[in-house]
C-alpha positions in Angstrom: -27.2 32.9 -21.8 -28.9 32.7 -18.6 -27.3 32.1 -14.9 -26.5 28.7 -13.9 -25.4 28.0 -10.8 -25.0 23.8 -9.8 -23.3 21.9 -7.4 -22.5 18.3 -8.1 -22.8 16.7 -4.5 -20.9 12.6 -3.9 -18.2 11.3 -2.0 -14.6 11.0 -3.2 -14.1 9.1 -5.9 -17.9 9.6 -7.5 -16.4 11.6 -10.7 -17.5 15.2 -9.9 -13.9 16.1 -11.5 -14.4 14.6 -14.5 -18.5 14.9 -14.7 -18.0 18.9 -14.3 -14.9 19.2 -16.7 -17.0 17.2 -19.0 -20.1 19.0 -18.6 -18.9 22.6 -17.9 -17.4 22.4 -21.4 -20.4 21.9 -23.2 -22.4 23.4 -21.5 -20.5 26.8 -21.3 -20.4 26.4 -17.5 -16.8 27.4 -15.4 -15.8 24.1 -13.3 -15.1 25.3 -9.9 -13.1 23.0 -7.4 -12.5 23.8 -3.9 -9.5 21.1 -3.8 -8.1 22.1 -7.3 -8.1 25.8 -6.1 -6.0 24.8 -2.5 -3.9 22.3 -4.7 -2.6 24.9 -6.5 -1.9 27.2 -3.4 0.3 23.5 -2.4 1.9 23.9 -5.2 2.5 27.5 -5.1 3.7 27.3 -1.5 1.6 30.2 -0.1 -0.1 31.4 2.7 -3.3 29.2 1.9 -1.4 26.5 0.5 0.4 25.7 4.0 -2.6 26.3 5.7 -4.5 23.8 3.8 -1.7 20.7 2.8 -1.9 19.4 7.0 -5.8 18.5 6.4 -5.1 17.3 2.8 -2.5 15.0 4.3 -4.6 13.5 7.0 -8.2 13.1 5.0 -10.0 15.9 6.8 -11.6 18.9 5.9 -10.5 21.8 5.3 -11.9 24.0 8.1 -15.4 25.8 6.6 -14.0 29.3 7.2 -11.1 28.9 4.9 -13.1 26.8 2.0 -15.9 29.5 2.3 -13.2 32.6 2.1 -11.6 30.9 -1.0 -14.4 29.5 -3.3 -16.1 32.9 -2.7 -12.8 35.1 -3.5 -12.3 33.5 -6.6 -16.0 33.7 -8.1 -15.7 36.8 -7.4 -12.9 38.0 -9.0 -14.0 35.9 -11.9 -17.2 37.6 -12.6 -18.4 34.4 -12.8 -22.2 34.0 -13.7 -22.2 29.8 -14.8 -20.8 27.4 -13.2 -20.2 23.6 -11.3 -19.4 23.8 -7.7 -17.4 20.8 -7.1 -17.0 19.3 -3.5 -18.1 23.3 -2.2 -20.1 23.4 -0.2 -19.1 20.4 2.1 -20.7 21.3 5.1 -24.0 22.8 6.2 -22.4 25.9 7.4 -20.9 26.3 4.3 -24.0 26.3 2.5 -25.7 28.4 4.4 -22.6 30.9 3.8 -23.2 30.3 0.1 -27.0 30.9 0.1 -26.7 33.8 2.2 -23.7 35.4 0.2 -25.7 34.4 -3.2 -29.0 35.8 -1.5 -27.7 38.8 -0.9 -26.6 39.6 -4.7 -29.9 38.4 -6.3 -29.1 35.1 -7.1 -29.4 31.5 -5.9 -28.3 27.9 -6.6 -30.6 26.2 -8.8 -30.2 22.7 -8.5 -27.4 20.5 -6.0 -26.7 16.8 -8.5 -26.3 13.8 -6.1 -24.0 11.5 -8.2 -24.8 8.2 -6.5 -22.0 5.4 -6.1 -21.6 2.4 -3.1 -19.0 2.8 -0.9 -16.9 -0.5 -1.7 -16.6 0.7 -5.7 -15.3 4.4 -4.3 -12.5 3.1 -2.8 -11.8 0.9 -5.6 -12.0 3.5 -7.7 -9.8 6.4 -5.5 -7.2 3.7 -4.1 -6.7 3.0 -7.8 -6.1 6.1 -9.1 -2.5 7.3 -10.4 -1.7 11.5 -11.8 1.1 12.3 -14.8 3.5 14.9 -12.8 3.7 16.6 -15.8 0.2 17.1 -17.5 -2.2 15.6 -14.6 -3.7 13.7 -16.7 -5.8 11.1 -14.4 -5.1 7.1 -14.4 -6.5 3.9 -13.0 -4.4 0.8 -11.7 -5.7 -0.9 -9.1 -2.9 -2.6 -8.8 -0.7 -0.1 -9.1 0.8 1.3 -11.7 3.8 -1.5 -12.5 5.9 0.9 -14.5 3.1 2.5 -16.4 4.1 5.9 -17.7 1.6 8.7 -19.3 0.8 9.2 -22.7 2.9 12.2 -22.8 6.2 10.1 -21.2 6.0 11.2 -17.3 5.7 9.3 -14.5 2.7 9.0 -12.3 2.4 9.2 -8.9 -0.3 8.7 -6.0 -2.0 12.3 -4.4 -1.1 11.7 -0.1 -5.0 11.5 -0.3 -5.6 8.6 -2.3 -4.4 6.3 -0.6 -6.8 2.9 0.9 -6.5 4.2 4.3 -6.6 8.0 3.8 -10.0 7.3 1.0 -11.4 5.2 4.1 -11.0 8.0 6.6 -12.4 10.6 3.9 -15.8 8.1 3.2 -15.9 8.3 7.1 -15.5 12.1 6.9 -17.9 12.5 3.9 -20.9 10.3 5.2 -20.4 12.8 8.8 -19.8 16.2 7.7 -21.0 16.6 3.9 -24.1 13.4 3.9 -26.9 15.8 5.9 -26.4 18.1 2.3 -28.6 15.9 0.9 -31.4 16.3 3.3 -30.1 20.4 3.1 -31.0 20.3 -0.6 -34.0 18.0 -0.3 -35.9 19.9 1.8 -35.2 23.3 -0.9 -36.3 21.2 -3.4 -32.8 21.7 -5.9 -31.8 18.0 -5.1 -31.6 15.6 -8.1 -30.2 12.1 -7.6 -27.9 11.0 -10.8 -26.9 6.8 -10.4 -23.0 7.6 -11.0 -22.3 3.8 -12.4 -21.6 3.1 -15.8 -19.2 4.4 -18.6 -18.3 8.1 -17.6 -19.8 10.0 -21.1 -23.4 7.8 -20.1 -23.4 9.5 -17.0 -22.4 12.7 -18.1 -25.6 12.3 -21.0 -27.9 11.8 -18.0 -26.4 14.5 -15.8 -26.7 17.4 -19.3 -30.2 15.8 -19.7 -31.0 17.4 -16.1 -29.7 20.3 -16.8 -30.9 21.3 -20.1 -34.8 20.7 -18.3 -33.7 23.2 -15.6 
């Protein structure tokens, strides 16, 4: 099987989670989230995990030097050969870091997916959204959840950085720090715009379809 390397480019709330867990499944890919891999240094109450939960708290990025270290660390470690990049890189530095780091070993990224949603249904979508403490398993209530509980029996809370004010600040953050990707990936000729509206297996049939002609 040959080397895939993707990154699935949109702002907060667009479904690269569930897109790449979706897609990385079938297609034999690993899923690889910068903000999964510092959630569980939170939980773990490390070195990186304190030095990333202030930004998580306040919307902002985590500094480039610290994403880049991390999301390079572990693919490394890994072996891996296939995979999503979800929301890495963020920044042009940090995909500069990436091509040069990828250059360097004889391989490249082959194609960055723009998954495409308006602003106004993103923070719909993230201000709704409710996680089971014990499994994870996502929810949506934009009302809240009103004494929902999870299929499994535990009780759901809200991440610090899904809330309407924190998702606003994080648009804000997205639109100045990771937009210009777009234009990065563009002009390299790997970007591929995906409309991100519309029952989440539809969208992840026209993101495989991509795929399978790269």
């Amino acid at each position: 099987m040959k080397d895939l390397m993707v990154i699935f480019l949109g702002a907060p709330g667009c479904g690269k989670g569930t897109q790449s867990d979706l897609i990385s499944t079938s297609m034999s890919m690993a899923h690889l989230s910068s903000g999964d891999l510092f959630r569980k240094a939170i939980l773990r109450g490390d070195e990186l995990g304190k030095a990333v939960e202030i930004y998580f708290k306040s919307g902002a990025l985590v500094p480039d030097s610290i994403t880049t270290k991390t999301v390079l660390a572990h693919m490394n470690k890994e072996g891996i050969r296939r995979a999503i990049l979800d929301g890495f890189p963020r920044t042009i530095s940090q995909a500069e870091s990436l091509d040069q780091t990828m250059n360097a070993e004889g391989r490249k990224i082959d194609a960055a997916i723009l998954i495409d949603v308006p602003d106004d249904e993103l923070i719909r979508r993230v201000a709704g959204r409710w996680i089971c403490r014990i499994c994870q398993t996502p929810y949506n209530f934009p009302d809240g959840p009103q004494g929902a509980r999870c299929k499994c029996g535990g009780d759901l809370y809200q991440r610090a950085d899904d809330n309407r004010d924190t998702v606003a600040k994080r648009l804000a953050v997205y639109h100045e720090n990771t937009a210009p990707l777009i234009e990065y990936y563009e002009k390299q000729g790997k970007l591929i715009r995906v409309d991100g509206l519309g029952d989440m297996l539809e969208i992840a049939e026209r993101i495989k379809k991509v795929l399978s002609e790269l």
